[in-house]
C-alpha positions, -999 to +999 in steps of 0.1 A: -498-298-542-483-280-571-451-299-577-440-277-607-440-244-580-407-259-563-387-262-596-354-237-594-355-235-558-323-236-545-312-254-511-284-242-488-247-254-499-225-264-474-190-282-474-178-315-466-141-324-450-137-357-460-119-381-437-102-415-438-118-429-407-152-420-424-143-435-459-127-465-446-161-465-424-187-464-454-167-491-474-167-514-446-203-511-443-211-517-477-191-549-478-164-536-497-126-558-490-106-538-516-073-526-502-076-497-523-110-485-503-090-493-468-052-488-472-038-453-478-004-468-495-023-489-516-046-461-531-017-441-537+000-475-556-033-473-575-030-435-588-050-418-564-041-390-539-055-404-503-080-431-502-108-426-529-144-425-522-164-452-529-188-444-559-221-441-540-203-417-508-215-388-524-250-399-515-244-399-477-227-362-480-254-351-500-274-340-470-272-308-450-250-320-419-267-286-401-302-298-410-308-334-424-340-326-435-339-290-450-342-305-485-376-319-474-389-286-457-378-271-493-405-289-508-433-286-481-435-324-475-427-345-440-405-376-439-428-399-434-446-393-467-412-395-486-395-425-503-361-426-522-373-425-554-340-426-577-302-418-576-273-415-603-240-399-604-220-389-629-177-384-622-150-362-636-124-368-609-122-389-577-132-378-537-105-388-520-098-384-483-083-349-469-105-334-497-129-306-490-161-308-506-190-278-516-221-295-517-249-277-541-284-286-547-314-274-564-346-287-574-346-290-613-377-309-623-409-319-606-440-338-614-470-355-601-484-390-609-514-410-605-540-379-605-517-359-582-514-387-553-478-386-559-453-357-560-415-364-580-390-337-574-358-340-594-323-330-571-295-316-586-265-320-568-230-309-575-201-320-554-167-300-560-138-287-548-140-259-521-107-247-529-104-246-564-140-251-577-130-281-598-162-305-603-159-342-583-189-352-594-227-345-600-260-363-587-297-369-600-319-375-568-351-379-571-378-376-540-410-391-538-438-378-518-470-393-512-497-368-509-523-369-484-560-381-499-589-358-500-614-372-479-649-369-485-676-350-468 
């Protein structure tokens, strides 16, 4: 596998309606107690317009809802040769419930390690506004894939 071949492709965007039910959901399940993550009047006594997004939602909204695994089928490579390599996010304004979300990704850097037996390929994602463009946030992803051995004659 050529790793580098997959750099610039671009995956299909799609949008996100984000709800209460499923943010109040996702802080729940990652232990969070905060009244601010659960309680509408208090996230509005706190500044924010709805319930905010805890920092790592963007990860679970980061994946075609249409086709979970079009990102791997980007990239020639079947799920169970993948592992979650790496994520990061970087924030300009807060998701907050009743927000409507365009989801973009691309494949901006890819690499291979240990004589080719491993494949990195660097995701791009950008998160923003569907109705006024305005940036939420942007993601670093990056996808491992382990590549099958040559066997010998």
């Amino acid at each position: 596998m050529n790793a580098k071949e997959y750099v610039g492709r671009q995956l299909s965007s799609f949008t996100f309606d984000v709800e209460r039910s499923q943010l109040r959901l996702f802080a729940k399940a990652i232990g969070e107690t905060r009244n601010l993550y659960l309680d509408v009047d208090a996230a509005k006594a706190a500044g924010y317009r709805d319930l905010p997004a805890p920092p790592t939602f963007p990860f679970t909204i980061g994946m075609n809802p249409d086709d979970q695994f079009d990102m791997l089928k980007a990239i020639d490579v079947e799920l169970a040769r993948v592992l979650h390599g790496e994520q990061s996010f970087e924030y300009f304004i807060p998701i907050c419930a009743g927000d409507r979300v365009l989801v973009k990704r691309e494949i901006v850097d890819a690499y291979e390690k240990r004589g080719g037996a491993l494949s990195f390929f660097v995701i791009g994602l950008t998160y923003e506004d569907a109705r006024s463009a305005q940036p939420f946030c942007s993601a670093r992803q990056v996808v491992v894939a382990r590549n099958p051995v040559a066997k010998n004659a």
